[in-house]
C-alpha positions, 0 to 999 in steps of 0.5 A: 198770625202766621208762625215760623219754622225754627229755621225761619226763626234762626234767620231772623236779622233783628228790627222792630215793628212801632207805632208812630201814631202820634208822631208828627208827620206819620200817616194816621191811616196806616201809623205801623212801621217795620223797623230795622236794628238802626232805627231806619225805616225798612218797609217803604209803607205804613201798615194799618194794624200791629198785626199787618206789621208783625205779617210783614215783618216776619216775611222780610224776617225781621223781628216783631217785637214792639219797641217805644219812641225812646227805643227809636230815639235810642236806636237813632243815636238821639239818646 
């Protein structure tokens, strides 16, 4: 996994990576997705594995951490 720069890492403007494996409607083939601080979709694909999210993520910089569905749901104003 790549690593950022302490200046890379200053830059970062929040999101989350989540696995929407068992969600209705999600892609079983590529169930990652890049999260922002809203709860909104920011990349416009799936990702196969939470290592190809966290890649992804971290270039777009936005964070990797790994959040659950009630976190989504909070993020979304449903909780």
């Amino acid at each position: 996994m790549n690593r950022l720069s302490d200046d890379e890492l200053d830059k970062v403007s929040g999101g989350y990576i989540f696995d929407a494996t068992n969600i209705p409607g999600s892609n079983p083939e590529r169930p990652w997705q890049i999260i922002d601080e809203k709860g909104n979709v920011v990349a416009t694909r799936g990702f196969k594995s939470k290592q190809q999210a966290q890649i992804m993520a971290a270039g777009m910089l936005q964070s990797i951490e790994e959040i659950d569905y009630d976190r989504l749901m909070q993020l979304r104003g449903f909780k």
